[in-house]
C-alpha positions as a Markdown table, in Angstrom:
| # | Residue | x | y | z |
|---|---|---|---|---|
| 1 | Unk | -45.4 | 2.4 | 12.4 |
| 2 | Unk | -46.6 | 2.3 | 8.7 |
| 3 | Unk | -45.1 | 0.3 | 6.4 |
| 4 | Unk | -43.8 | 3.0 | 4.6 |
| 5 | Unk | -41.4 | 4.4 | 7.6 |
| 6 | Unk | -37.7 | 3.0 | 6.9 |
| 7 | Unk | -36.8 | 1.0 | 10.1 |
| 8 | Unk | -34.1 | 2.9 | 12.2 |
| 9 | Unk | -31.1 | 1.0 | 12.4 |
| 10 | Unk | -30.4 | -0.7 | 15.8 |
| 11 | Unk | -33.8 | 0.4 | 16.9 |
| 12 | Unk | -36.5 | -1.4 | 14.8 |
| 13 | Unk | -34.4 | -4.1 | 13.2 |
| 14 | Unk | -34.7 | -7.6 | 14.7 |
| 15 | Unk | -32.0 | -8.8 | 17.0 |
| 16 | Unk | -30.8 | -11.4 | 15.1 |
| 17 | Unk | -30.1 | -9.2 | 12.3 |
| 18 | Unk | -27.9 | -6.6 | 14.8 |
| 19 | Unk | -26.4 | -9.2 | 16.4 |
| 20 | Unk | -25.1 | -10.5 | 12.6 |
| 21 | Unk | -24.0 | -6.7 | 12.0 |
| 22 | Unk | -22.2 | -6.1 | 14.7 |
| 23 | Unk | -20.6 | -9.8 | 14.5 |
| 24 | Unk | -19.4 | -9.2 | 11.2 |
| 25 | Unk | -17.6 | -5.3 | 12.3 |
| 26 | Unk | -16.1 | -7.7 | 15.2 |
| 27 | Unk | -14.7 | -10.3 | 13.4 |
| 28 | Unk | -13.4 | -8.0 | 10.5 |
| 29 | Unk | -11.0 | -5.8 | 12.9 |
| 30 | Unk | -9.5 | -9.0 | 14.0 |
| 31 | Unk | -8.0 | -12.8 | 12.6 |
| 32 | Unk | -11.1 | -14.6 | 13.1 |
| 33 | Unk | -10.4 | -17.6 | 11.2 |
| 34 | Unk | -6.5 | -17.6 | 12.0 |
| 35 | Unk | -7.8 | -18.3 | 15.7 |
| 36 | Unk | -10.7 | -20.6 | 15.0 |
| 37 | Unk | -8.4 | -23.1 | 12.7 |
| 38 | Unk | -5.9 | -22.8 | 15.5 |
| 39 | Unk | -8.5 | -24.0 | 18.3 |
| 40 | Unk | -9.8 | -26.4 | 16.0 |
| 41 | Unk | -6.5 | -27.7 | 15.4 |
| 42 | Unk | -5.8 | -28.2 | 19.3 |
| 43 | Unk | -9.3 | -30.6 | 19.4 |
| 44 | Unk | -7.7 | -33.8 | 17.8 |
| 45 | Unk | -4.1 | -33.3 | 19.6 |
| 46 | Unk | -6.2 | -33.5 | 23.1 |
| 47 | Unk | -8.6 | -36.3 | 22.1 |
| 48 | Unk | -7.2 | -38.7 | 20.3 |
| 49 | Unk | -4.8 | -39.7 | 23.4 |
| 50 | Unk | -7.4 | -40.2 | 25.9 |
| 51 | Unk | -10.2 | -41.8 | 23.8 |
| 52 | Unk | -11.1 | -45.6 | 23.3 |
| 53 | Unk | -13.1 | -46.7 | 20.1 |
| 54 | Unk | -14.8 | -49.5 | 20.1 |
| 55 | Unk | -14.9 | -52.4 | 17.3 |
| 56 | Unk | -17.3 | -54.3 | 18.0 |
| 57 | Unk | -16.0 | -56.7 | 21.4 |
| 58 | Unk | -13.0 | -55.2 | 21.0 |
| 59 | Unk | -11.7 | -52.3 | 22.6 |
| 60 | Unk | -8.9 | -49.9 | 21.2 |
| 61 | Unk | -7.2 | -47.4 | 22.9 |
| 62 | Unk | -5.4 | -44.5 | 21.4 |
| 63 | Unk | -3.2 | -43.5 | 24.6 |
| 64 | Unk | 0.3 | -42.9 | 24.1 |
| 65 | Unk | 3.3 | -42.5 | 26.3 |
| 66 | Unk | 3.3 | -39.0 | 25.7 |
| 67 | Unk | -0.2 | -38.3 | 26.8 |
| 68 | Unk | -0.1 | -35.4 | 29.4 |
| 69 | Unk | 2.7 | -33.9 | 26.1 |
| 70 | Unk | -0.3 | -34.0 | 24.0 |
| 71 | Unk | -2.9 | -31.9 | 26.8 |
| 72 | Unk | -0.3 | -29.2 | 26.9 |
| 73 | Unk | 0.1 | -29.2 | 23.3 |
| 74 | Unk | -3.7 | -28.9 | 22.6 |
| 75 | Unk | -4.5 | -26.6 | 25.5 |
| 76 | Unk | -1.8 | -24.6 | 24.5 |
| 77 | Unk | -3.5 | -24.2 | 20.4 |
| 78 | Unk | -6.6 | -23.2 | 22.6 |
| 79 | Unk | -5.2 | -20.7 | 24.1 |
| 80 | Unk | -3.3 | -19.4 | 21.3 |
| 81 | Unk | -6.6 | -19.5 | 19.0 |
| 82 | Unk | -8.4 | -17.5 | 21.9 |
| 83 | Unk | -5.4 | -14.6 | 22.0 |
| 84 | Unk | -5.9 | -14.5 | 18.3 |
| 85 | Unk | -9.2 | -13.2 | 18.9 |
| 86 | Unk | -9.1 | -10.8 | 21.8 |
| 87 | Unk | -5.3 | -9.9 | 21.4 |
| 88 | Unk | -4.5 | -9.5 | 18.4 |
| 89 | Unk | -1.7 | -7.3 | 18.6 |
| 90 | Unk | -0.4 | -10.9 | 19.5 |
| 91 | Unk | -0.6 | -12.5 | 16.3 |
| 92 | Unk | 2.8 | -12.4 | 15.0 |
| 93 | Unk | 3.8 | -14.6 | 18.1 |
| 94 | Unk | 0.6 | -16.5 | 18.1 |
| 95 | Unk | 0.8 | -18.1 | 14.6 |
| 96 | Unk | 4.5 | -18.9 | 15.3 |
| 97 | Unk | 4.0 | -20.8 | 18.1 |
| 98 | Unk | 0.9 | -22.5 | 16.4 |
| 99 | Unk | 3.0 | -23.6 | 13.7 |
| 100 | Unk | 5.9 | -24.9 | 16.2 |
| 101 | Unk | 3.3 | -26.9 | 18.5 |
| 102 | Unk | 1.7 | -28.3 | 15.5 |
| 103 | Unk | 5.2 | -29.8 | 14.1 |
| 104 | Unk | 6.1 | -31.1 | 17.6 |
| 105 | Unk | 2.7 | -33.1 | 18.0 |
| 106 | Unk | 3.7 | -35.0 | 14.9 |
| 107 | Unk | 5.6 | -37.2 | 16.9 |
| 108 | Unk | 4.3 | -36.7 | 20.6 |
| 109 | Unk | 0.4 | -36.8 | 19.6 |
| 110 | Unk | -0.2 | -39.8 | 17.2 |
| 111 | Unk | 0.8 | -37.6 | 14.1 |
| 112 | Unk | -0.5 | -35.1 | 15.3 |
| 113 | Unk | -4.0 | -36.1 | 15.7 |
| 114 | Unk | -3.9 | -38.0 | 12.8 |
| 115 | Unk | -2.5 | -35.1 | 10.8 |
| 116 | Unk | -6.2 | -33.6 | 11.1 |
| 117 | Unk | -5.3 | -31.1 | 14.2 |
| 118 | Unk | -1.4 | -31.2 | 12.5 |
| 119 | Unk | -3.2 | -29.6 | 9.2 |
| 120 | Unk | -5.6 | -27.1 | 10.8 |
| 121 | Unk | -3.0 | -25.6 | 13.4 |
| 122 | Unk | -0.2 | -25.1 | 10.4 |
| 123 | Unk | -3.1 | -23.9 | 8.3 |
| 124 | Unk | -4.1 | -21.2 | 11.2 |
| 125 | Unk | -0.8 | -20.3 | 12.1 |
| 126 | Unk | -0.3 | -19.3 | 8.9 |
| 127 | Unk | -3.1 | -17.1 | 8.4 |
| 128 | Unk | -2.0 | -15.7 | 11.8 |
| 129 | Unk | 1.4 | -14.2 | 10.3 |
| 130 | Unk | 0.1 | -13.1 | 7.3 |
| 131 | Unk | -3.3 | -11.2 | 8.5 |
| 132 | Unk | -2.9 | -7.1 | 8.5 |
| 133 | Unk | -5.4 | -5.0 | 9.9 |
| 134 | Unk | -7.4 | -2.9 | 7.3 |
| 135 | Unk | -6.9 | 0.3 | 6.3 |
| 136 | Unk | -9.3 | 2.8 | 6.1 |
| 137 | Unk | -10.8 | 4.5 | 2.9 |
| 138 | Unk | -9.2 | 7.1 | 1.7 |
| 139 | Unk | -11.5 | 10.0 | 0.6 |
| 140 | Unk | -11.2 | 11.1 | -2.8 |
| 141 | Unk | -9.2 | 14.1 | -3.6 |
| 142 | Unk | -10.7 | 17.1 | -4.9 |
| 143 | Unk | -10.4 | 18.2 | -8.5 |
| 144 | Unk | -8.2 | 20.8 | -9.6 |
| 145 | Unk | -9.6 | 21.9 | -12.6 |
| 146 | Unk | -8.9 | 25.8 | -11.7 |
| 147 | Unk | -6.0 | 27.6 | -10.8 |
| 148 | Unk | -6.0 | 29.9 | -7.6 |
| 149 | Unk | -9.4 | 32.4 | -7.1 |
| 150 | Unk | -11.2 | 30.5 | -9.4 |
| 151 | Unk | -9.0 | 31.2 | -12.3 |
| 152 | Unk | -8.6 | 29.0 | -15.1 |
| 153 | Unk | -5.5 | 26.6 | -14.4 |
| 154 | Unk | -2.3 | 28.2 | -16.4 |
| 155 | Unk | -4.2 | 31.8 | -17.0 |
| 156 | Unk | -1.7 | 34.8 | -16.9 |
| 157 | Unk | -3.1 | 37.3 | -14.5 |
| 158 | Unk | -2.9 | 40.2 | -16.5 |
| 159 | Unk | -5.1 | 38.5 | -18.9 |
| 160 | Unk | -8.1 | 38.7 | -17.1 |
| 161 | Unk | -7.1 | 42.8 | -17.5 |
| 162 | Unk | -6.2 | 42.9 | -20.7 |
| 163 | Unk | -10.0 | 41.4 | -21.5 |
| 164 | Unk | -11.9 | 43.4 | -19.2 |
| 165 | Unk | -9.9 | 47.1 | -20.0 |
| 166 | Unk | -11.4 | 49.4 | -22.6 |
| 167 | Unk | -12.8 | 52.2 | -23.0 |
| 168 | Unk | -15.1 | 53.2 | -19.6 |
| 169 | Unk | -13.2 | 51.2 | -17.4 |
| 170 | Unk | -10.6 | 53.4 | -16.0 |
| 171 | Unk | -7.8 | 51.5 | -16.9 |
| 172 | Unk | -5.4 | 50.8 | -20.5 |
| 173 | Unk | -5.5 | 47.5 | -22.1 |
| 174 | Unk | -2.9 | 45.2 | -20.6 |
| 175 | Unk | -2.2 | 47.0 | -17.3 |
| 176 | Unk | -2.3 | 45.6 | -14.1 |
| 177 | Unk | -3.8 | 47.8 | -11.5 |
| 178 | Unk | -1.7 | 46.6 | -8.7 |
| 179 | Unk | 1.3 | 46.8 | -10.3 |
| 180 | Unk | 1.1 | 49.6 | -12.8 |
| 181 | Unk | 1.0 | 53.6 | -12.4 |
| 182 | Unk | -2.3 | 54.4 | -14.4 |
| 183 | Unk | -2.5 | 57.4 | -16.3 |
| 184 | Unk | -6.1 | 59.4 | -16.3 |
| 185 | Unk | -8.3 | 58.9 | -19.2 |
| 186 | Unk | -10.4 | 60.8 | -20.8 |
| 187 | Unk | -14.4 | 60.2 | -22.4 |
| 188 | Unk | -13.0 | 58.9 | -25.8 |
| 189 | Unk | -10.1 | 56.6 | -24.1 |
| 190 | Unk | -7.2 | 58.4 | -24.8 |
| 191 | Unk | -4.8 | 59.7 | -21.8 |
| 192 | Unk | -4.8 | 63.3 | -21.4 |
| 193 | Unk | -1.4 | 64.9 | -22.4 |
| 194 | Unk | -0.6 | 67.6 | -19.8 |
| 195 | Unk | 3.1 | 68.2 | -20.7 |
| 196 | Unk | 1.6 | 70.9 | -23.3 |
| 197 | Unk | 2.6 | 68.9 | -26.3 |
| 198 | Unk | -0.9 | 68.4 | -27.4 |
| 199 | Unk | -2.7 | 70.6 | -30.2 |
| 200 | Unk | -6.0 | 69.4 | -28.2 |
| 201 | Unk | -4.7 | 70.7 | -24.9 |
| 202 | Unk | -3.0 | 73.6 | -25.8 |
| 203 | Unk | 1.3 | 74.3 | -27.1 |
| 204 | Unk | 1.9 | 74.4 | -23.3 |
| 205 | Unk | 0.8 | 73.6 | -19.6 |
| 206 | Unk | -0.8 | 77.3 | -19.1 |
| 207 | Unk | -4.0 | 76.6 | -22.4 |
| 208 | Unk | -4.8 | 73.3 | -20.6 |
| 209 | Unk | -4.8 | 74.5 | -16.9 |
| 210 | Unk | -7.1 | 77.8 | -18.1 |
Protein backbone atom coordinates (compact mmCIF):
# COMPACT_ATOMS: atom_id res chain seq x y z
CA UNK A 1 0.00 0.00 0.00
CA UNK A 2 1.47 3.45 -1.15
CA UNK A 3 1.40 6.15 0.97
CA UNK A 4 -0.97 7.90 -1.01
CA UNK A 5 -3.96 5.16 -0.55
CA UNK A 6 -6.34 6.56 2.37
CA UNK A 7 -6.32 3.84 5.13
CA UNK A 8 -9.78 2.03 5.20
CA UNK A 9 -11.36 2.49 8.33
CA UNK A 10 -11.41 -0.52 10.76
CA UNK A 11 -9.17 -2.29 8.24
CA UNK A 12 -5.76 -0.47 8.13
CA UNK A 13 -6.02 1.71 11.22
CA UNK A 14 -4.09 0.55 14.22
CA UNK A 15 -5.90 -1.15 17.02
CA UNK A 16 -5.49 1.11 19.50
CA UNK A 17 -6.96 3.79 17.45
CA UNK A 18 -10.33 1.43 16.83
CA UNK A 19 -10.46 0.39 20.04
CA UNK A 20 -10.55 4.44 21.18
CA UNK A 21 -13.37 4.84 18.40
CA UNK A 22 -15.42 2.35 19.24
CA UNK A 23 -14.96 3.20 23.12
CA UNK A 24 -15.96 6.60 22.70
CA UNK A 25 -19.61 5.46 20.42
CA UNK A 26 -19.85 3.02 23.73
CA UNK A 27 -19.56 5.36 26.36
CA UNK A 28 -21.54 8.15 24.54
CA UNK A 29 -25.00 5.97 24.33
CA UNK A 30 -24.68 5.48 27.87
CA UNK A 31 -23.86 7.51 31.68
CA UNK A 32 -20.34 6.61 31.67
CA UNK A 33 -19.17 8.91 34.30
CA UNK A 34 -22.63 8.79 36.41
CA UNK A 35 -21.51 4.99 36.96
CA UNK A 36 -17.76 5.50 37.33
CA UNK A 37 -18.23 8.32 40.19
CA UNK A 38 -20.74 5.96 41.73
CA UNK A 39 -18.14 2.89 41.93
CA UNK A 40 -15.56 5.16 42.87
CA UNK A 41 -17.65 6.46 45.52
CA UNK A 42 -18.30 2.76 47.01
CA UNK A 43 -14.17 2.36 47.27
CA UNK A 44 -13.68 4.55 50.46
CA UNK A 45 -17.13 3.34 52.19
CA UNK A 46 -15.54 -0.45 51.95
CA UNK A 47 -11.98 0.47 52.92
CA UNK A 48 -11.84 2.67 55.35
CA UNK A 49 -13.61 0.16 57.91
CA UNK A 50 -11.34 -2.76 57.52
CA UNK A 51 -7.93 -0.97 57.09
CA UNK A 52 -5.17 -0.26 59.73
CA UNK A 53 -2.60 2.73 59.13
CA UNK A 54 0.30 2.68 60.68
CA UNK A 55 2.09 5.75 62.63
CA UNK A 56 5.06 4.89 63.13
CA UNK A 57 4.95 2.01 66.43
CA UNK A 58 1.60 2.73 66.55
CA UNK A 59 -1.11 1.03 65.08
CA UNK A 60 -4.58 2.67 64.17
CA UNK A 61 -7.50 0.97 63.24
CA UNK A 62 -10.42 2.45 61.36
CA UNK A 63 -13.11 -0.42 62.21
CA UNK A 64 -16.33 0.56 63.33
CA UNK A 65 -19.31 -1.14 64.86
CA UNK A 66 -21.01 -0.89 61.83
CA UNK A 67 -18.47 -2.61 59.65
CA UNK A 68 -20.36 -5.46 57.69
CA UNK A 69 -23.20 -1.94 57.19
CA UNK A 70 -20.43 -0.28 55.51
CA UNK A 71 -19.59 -3.72 52.87
CA UNK A 72 -23.14 -3.67 51.85
CA UNK A 73 -23.20 -0.05 51.50
CA UNK A 74 -20.08 -0.06 49.17
CA UNK A 75 -20.81 -3.28 47.29
CA UNK A 76 -24.09 -1.96 46.82
CA UNK A 77 -22.52 1.66 44.93
CA UNK A 78 -20.59 -1.12 42.87
CA UNK A 79 -23.22 -2.55 41.73
CA UNK A 80 -25.17 0.35 41.10
CA UNK A 81 -22.19 2.06 39.11
CA UNK A 82 -21.97 -1.23 37.03
CA UNK A 83 -26.04 -1.18 36.11
CA UNK A 84 -25.31 2.38 35.18
CA UNK A 85 -23.26 1.11 32.46
CA UNK A 86 -24.79 -1.89 31.03
CA UNK A 87 -28.45 -1.07 32.04
CA UNK A 88 -29.03 2.03 31.60
CA UNK A 89 -32.64 2.01 31.17
CA UNK A 90 -31.91 1.70 35.04
CA UNK A 91 -30.61 5.05 35.74
CA UNK A 92 -33.50 6.84 37.16
CA UNK A 93 -33.44 4.14 40.02
CA UNK A 94 -29.80 3.82 40.05
CA UNK A 95 -28.82 7.48 40.87
CA UNK A 96 -31.58 7.46 43.62
CA UNK A 97 -30.41 4.85 45.42
CA UNK A 98 -26.73 6.15 44.96
CA UNK A 99 -27.70 9.24 46.56
CA UNK A 100 -29.71 7.44 49.49
CA UNK A 101 -26.68 4.99 50.26
CA UNK A 102 -24.32 7.81 50.15
CA UNK A 103 -26.40 9.88 52.99
CA UNK A 104 -26.82 6.73 55.08
CA UNK A 105 -22.92 5.93 55.14
CA UNK A 106 -22.52 9.42 56.73
CA UNK A 107 -23.13 7.96 59.92
CA UNK A 108 -22.59 4.06 59.44
CA UNK A 109 -19.17 4.42 57.42
CA UNK A 110 -16.87 6.96 59.27
CA UNK A 111 -18.58 9.95 57.35
CA UNK A 112 -18.89 8.32 54.83
CA UNK A 113 -15.44 7.41 53.91
CA UNK A 114 -14.30 10.53 55.09
CA UNK A 115 -16.82 12.34 53.04
CA UNK A 116 -14.44 11.31 49.94
CA UNK A 117 -16.78 8.15 48.82
CA UNK A 118 -19.93 10.55 50.54
CA UNK A 119 -18.89 13.33 47.76
CA UNK A 120 -18.38 11.12 44.69
CA UNK A 121 -21.54 8.75 45.18
CA UNK A 122 -23.90 12.12 45.64
CA UNK A 123 -21.92 13.66 42.79
CA UNK A 124 -22.74 10.36 40.53
CA UNK A 125 -26.07 9.92 41.55
CA UNK A 126 -26.77 13.03 40.41
CA UNK A 127 -25.45 12.82 37.11
CA UNK A 128 -27.39 9.57 36.98
CA UNK A 129 -30.90 11.43 37.18
CA UNK A 130 -30.12 14.04 35.04
CA UNK A 131 -28.32 12.09 31.96
CA UNK A 132 -30.84 11.72 28.74
CA UNK A 133 -29.95 9.74 25.90
CA UNK A 134 -29.10 11.81 22.67
CA UNK A 135 -31.07 12.48 20.03
CA UNK A 136 -30.27 12.01 16.69
CA UNK A 137 -29.61 14.79 13.96
CA UNK A 138 -32.29 15.93 12.30
CA UNK A 139 -31.67 16.33 8.54
CA UNK A 140 -32.21 19.67 7.18
CA UNK A 141 -35.40 20.41 5.52
CA UNK A 142 -35.62 21.13 1.94
CA UNK A 143 -36.10 24.67 0.51
CA UNK A 144 -39.21 25.84 -0.79
CA UNK A 145 -38.35 28.39 -2.91
CA UNK A 146 -40.98 27.29 -5.69
CA UNK A 147 -44.54 26.64 -5.60
CA UNK A 148 -45.98 23.27 -6.96
CA UNK A 149 -44.43 22.01 -10.70
CA UNK A 150 -41.69 24.11 -10.45
CA UNK A 151 -43.71 27.30 -10.42
CA UNK A 152 -42.60 30.30 -8.87
CA UNK A 153 -44.09 30.39 -5.15
CA UNK A 154 -47.42 32.71 -5.21
CA UNK A 155 -47.64 32.57 -9.37
CA UNK A 156 -51.34 32.59 -10.59
CA UNK A 157 -51.69 29.80 -12.98
CA UNK A 158 -53.16 31.46 -15.75
CA UNK A 159 -50.20 33.71 -15.79
CA UNK A 160 -47.91 31.40 -17.17
CA UNK A 161 -50.85 31.53 -20.26
CA UNK A 162 -51.44 34.82 -20.39
CA UNK A 163 -47.32 35.11 -21.12
CA UNK A 164 -46.94 32.33 -23.46
CA UNK A 165 -50.48 33.06 -25.73
CA UNK A 166 -50.18 35.14 -28.88
CA UNK A 167 -50.44 35.01 -32.02
CA UNK A 168 -49.26 31.27 -33.44
CA UNK A 169 -50.04 29.58 -30.37
CA UNK A 170 -53.54 28.36 -30.74
CA UNK A 171 -54.82 29.97 -27.87
CA UNK A 172 -56.17 33.99 -26.65
CA UNK A 173 -54.31 35.81 -24.20
CA UNK A 174 -55.39 35.05 -20.69
CA UNK A 175 -57.23 31.75 -21.33
CA UNK A 176 -56.69 28.67 -19.64
CA UNK A 177 -56.84 25.67 -21.77
CA UNK A 178 -58.17 23.43 -19.28
CA UNK A 179 -60.69 25.46 -18.20
CA UNK A 180 -61.81 27.54 -21.08
CA UNK A 181 -63.79 26.80 -24.49
CA UNK A 182 -61.26 28.12 -27.12
CA UNK A 183 -62.46 29.66 -30.13
CA UNK A 184 -60.43 28.84 -33.64
CA UNK A 185 -58.07 31.38 -34.77
CA UNK A 186 -57.11 32.45 -37.71
CA UNK A 187 -53.27 33.44 -39.44
CA UNK A 188 -53.51 37.07 -38.21
CA UNK A 189 -54.86 36.16 -34.54
CA UNK A 190 -58.29 37.06 -34.75
CA UNK A 191 -61.19 34.45 -34.17
CA UNK A 192 -63.13 33.63 -37.16
CA UNK A 193 -66.77 35.02 -36.89
CA UNK A 194 -69.04 32.40 -38.39
CA UNK A 195 -72.45 33.81 -37.19
CA UNK A 196 -72.30 35.85 -40.67
CA UNK A 197 -71.90 39.09 -38.98
CA UNK A 198 -68.52 39.71 -40.52
CA UNK A 199 -67.91 41.89 -43.78
CA UNK A 200 -64.69 39.52 -44.09
CA UNK A 201 -66.69 36.39 -43.98
CA UNK A 202 -69.66 37.21 -45.73
CA UNK A 203 -73.46 39.14 -44.37
CA UNK A 204 -74.39 35.45 -43.57
CA UNK A 205 -73.35 31.76 -42.72
CA UNK A 206 -73.95 30.65 -46.60
CA UNK A 207 -70.60 33.39 -48.14
CA UNK A 208 -68.43 31.82 -45.50
CA UNK A 209 -69.35 28.14 -45.85
CA UNK A 210 -68.97 28.60 -50.02
Amino acid sequence: MSAETPAAPGRDEHYLRVFRRNFRIWRGGRPFWAGLFVMLGGLPIVYFPYANLQIGHLTLAMATTAGAGSLIIGVLLVVLGISLWFQKHVRTFAGVAAILLALVSIPVSNLGGFVVGFLLSLIGGAMAVSWVPGEPPVPPAPETGAGQGGAPEGAVPGDLFRKGGGAGTGYAAGTDPDTTILKPVNGAGEPKDLSGTSPVYGANGRHSAG
